[in-house]
DRENPA-3360 file (N, C-alpha, C; in nm, 2 decimals, always signed):
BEGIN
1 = XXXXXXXX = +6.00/+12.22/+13.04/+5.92/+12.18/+12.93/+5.88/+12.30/+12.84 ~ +5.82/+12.41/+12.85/+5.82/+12.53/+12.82/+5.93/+12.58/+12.74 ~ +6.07/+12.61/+12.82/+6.15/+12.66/+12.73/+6.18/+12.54/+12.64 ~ +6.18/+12.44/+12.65/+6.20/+12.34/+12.51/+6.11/+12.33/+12.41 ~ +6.00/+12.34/+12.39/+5.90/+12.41/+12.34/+5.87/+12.51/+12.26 ~ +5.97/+12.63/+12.35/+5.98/+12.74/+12.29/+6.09/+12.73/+12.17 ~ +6.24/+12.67/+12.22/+6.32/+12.63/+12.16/+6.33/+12.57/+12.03 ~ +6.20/+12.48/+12.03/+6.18/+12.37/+11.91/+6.10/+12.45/+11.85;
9 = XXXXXXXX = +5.97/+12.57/+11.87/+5.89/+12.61/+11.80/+5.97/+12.79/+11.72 ~ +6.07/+12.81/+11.80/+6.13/+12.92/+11.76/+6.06/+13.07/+11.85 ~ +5.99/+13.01/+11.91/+5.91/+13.14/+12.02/+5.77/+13.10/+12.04 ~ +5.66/+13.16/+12.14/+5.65/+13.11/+12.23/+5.49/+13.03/+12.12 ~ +5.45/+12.98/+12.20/+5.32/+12.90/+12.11/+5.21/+13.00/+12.06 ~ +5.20/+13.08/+12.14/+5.05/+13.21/+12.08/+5.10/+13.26/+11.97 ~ +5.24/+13.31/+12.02/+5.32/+13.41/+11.88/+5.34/+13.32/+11.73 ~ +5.36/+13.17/+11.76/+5.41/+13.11/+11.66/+5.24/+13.11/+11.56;
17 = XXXXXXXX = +5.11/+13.10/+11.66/+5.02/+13.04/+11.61/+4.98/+13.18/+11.52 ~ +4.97/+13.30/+11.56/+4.94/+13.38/+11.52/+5.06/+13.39/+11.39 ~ +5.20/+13.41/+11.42/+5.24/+13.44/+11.25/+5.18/+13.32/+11.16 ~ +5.11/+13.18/+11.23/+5.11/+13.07/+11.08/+4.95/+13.13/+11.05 ~ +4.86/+13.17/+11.11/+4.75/+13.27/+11.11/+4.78/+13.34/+10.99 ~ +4.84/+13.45/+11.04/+4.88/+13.55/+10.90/+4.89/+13.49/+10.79 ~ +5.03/+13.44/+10.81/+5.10/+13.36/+10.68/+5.02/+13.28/+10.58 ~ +4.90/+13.21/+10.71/+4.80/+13.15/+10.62/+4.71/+13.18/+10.52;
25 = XXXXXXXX = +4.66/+13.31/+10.63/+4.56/+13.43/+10.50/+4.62/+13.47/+10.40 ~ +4.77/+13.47/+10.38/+4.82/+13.57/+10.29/+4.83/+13.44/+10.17 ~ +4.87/+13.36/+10.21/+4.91/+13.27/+10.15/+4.74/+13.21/+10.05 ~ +4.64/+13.19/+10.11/+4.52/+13.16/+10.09/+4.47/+13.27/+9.98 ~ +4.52/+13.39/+9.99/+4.49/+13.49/+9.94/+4.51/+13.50/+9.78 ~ +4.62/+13.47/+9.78/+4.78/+13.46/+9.68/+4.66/+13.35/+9.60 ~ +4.70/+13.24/+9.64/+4.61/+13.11/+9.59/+4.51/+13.13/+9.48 ~ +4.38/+13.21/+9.59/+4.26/+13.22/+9.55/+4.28/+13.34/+9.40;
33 = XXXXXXXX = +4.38/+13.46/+9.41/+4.39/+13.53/+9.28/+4.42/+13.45/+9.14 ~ +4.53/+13.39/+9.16/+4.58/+13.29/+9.12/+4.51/+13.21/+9.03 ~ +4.41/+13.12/+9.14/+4.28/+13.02/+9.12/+4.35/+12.90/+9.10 ~ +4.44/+12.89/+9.22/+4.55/+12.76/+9.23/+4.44/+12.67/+9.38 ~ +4.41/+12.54/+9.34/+4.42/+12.48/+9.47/+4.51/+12.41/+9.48 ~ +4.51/+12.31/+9.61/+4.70/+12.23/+9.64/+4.66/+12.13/+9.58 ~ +4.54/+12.06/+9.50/+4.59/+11.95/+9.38/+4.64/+12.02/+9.27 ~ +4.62/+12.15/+9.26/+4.66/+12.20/+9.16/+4.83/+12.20/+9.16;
41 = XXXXXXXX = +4.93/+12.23/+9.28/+5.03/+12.22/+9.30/+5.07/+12.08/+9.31 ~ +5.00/+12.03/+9.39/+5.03/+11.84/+9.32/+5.07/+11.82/+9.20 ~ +4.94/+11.82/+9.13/+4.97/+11.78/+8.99/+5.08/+11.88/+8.88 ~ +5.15/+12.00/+8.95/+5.19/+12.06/+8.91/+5.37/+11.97/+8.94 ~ +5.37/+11.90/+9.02/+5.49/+11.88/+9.10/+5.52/+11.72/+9.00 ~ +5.39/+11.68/+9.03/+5.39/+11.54/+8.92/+5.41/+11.56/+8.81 ~ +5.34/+11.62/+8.76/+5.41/+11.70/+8.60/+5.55/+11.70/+8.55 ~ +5.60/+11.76/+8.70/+5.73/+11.87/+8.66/+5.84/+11.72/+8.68;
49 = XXXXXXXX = +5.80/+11.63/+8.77/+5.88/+11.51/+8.74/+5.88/+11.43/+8.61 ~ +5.73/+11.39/+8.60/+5.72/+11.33/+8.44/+5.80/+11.37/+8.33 ~ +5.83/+11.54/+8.35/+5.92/+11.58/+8.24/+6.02/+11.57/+8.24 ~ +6.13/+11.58/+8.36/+6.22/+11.57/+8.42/+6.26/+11.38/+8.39 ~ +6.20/+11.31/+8.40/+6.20/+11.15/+8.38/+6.21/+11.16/+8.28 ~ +6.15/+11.22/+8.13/+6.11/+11.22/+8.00/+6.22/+11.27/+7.93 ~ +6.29/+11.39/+8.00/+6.38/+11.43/+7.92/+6.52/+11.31/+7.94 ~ +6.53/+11.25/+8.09/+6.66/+11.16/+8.10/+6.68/+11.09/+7.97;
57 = XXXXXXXX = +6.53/+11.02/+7.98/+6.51/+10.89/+7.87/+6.56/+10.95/+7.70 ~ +6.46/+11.07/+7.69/+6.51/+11.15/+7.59/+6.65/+11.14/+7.56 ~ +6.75/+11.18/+7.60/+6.87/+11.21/+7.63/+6.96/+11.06/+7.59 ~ +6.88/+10.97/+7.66/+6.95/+10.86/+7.66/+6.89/+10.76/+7.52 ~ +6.76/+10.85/+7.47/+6.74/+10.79/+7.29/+6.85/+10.87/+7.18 ~ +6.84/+11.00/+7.26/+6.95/+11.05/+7.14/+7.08/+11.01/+7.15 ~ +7.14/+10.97/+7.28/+7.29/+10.88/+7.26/+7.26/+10.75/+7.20 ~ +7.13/+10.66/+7.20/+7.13/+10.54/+7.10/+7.16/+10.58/+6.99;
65 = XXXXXXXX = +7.07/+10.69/+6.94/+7.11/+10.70/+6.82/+7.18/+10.72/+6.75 ~ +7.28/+10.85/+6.80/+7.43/+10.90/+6.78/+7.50/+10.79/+6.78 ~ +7.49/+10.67/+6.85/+7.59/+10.55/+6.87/+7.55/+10.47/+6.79 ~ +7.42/+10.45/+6.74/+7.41/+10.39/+6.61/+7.41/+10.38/+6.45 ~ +7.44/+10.56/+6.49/+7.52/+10.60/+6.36/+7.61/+10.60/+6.33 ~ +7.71/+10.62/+6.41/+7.84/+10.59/+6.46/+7.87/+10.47/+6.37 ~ +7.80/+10.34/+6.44/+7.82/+10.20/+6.45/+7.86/+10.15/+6.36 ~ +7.73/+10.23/+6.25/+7.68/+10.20/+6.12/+7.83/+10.22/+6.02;
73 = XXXXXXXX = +7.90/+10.31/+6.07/+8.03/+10.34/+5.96/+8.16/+10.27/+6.01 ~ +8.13/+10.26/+6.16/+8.28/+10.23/+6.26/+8.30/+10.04/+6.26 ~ +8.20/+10.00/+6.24/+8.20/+9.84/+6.28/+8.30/+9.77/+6.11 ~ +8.19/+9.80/+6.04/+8.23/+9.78/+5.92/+8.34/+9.80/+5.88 ~ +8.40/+9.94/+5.90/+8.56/+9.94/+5.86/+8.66/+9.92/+5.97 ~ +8.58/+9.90/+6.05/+8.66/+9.80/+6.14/+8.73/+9.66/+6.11 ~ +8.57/+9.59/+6.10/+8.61/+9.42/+6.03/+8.70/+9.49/+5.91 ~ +8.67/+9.53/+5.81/+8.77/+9.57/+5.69/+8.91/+9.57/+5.71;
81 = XXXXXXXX = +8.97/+9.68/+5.79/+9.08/+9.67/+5.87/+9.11/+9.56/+5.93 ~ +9.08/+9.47/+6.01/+9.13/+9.36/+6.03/+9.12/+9.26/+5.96 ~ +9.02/+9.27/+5.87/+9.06/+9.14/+5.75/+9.18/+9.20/+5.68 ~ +9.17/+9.27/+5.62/+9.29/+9.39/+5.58/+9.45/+9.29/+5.65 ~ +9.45/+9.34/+5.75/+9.51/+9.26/+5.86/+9.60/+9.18/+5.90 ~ +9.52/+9.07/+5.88/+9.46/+8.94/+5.89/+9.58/+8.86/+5.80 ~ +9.56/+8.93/+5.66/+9.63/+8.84/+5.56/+9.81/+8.88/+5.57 ~ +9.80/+8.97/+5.62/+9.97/+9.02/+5.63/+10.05/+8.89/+5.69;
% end
């Protein structure tokens, strides 16, 4: 049980608890200069999707519109051409 343990944790349980110890202060540290809390990285993550969502949609208004400009000159001389066409 022990070495599986050790295996799954990467070494042994004291050593593992003490580097998340460190890692923790350092990391708490970092934060506090900062003056970040973890809703602050929440809402930073939420954010960063909203935009990410915003630009798709974006993207996909500026192909309506490119296609509607398009439309505006291509449809019409289309029908033209085939009435054109039409009578031959």
């Amino acid at each position: 049980m022990s070495e599986r343990m050790n295996r799954f944790l990467g070494d042994s349980p004291g050593r593992v608890l003490v580097k998340l110890i460190v890692v923790s202060l350092v990391v708490g540290v970092v934060m506090n200069a900062f003056d970040w809390s973890p809703i602050d990285i929440l809402y930073g993550f939420e954010n960063f999707l909203r935009r990410i969502w915003n630009l798709g949609f974006g993207a996909i208004e500026r192909f309506a519109a490119y296609f509607l400009l398009g439309a505006v000159v291509v449809i019409p001389c289309f029908i033209i051409l085939r009435l054109l066409s039409y009578r031959r």
